[in-house]
C-alpha positions in Angstrom: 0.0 0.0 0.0 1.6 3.8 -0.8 2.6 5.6 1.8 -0.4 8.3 2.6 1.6 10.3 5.1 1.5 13.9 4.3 -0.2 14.0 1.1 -2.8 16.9 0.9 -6.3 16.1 0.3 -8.1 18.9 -0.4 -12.1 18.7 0.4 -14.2 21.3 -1.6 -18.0 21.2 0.3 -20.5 23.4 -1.7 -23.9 22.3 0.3 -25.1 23.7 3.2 -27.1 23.5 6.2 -30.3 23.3 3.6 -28.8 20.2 2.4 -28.4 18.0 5.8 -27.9 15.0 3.9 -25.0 15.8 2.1 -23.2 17.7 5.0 -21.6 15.0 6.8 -19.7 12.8 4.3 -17.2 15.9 3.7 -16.6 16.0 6.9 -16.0 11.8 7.5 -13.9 11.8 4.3 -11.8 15.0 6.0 -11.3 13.0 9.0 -10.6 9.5 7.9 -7.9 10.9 5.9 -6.5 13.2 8.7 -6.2 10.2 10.8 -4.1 8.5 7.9 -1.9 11.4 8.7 -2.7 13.4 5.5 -2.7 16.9 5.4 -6.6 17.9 5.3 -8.4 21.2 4.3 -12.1 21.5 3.8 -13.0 24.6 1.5 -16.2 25.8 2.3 -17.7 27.7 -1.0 -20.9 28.6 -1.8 -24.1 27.3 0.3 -21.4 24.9 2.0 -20.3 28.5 3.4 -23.4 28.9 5.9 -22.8 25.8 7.7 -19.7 27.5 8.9 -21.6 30.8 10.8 -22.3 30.3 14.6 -25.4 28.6 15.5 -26.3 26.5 12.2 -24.2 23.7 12.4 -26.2 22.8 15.5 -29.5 22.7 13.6 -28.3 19.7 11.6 -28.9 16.2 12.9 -29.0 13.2 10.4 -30.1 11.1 13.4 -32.3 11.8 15.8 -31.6 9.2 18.4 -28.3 10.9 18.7 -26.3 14.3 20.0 -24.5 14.1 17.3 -24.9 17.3 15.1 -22.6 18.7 12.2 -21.0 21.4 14.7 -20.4 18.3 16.2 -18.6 16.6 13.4 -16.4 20.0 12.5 -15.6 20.4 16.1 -14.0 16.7 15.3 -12.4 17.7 12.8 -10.5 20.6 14.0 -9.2 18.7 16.8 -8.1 15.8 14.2 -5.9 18.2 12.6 -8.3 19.3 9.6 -8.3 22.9 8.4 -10.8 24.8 8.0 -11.1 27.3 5.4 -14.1 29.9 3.7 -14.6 31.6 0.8 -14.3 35.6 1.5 -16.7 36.2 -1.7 -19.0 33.4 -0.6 -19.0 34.7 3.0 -20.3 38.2 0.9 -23.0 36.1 -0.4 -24.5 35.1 2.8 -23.8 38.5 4.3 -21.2 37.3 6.4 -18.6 38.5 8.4 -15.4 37.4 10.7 -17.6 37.5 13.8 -20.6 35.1 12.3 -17.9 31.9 12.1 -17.1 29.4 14.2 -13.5 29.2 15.8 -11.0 27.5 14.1 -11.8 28.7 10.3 -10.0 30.5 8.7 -11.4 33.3 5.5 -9.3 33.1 2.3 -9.7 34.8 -1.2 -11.5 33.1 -4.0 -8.1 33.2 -6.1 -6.5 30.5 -3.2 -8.8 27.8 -4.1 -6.9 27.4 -7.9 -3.3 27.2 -5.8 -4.8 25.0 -3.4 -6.0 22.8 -5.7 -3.1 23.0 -8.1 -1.2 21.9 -4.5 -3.1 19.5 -3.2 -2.3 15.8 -4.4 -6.3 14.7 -4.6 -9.1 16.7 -4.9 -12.6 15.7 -3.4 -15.8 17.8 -4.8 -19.0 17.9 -2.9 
């Protein structure tokens, strides 16, 4: 088997909290490969960008039998090493600023995403 260790993955997640369904694989994927000691980032773009402002990530539970919700999941993930990252222009779109994120993302310009994926090793698209 190759060696996975510090390859970048780079996770682009274009759905949002409207979406529940199709919130959490990004966010497994991001994670299983973080713990194969890749180097992760999720992009959030588009309506994947709302997920990201305080208090929504909370609202989405795929099952209701459990506490797990997505802020759940992306709190996971920053702890497992995953980056974080948002769209400036997309953050425009949903009239969003700094202060309406969660800790631990971080805003970039839409120009990073072609050098990020240009860098990255495998690109995932959701």
């Amino acid at each position: 088997m190759e060696d996975l260790e510090g390859k970048k993955i780079l996770v682009i997640q274009t759905h949002g909290v409207d979406t529940p369904t199709r919130t959490y694989s990004p966010i497994f994927y991001a994670m299983a490969a973080a713990a194969m000691e890749m180097d992760v980032m999720v992009w959030f773009t588009m309506n994947g960008t709302n997920q990201l402002k305080k208090g929504e990530a909370e609202k989405v539970q795929l099952d209701p039998t459990s506490d797990v919700t997505l802020k759940t999941l992306l709190d996971q993930a920053l702890d497992a090493g995953v980056k974080l990252r948002v769209c400036q222009q997309s953050m425009d779109l949903w009239n969003m600023t700094k202060d309406d994120l969660i800790d631990g993302v971080e805003i970039l310009g839409a120009t990073s995403i072609i050098d990020l994926a240009l860098n990255a090793d495998h690109v995932m698209y959701f």
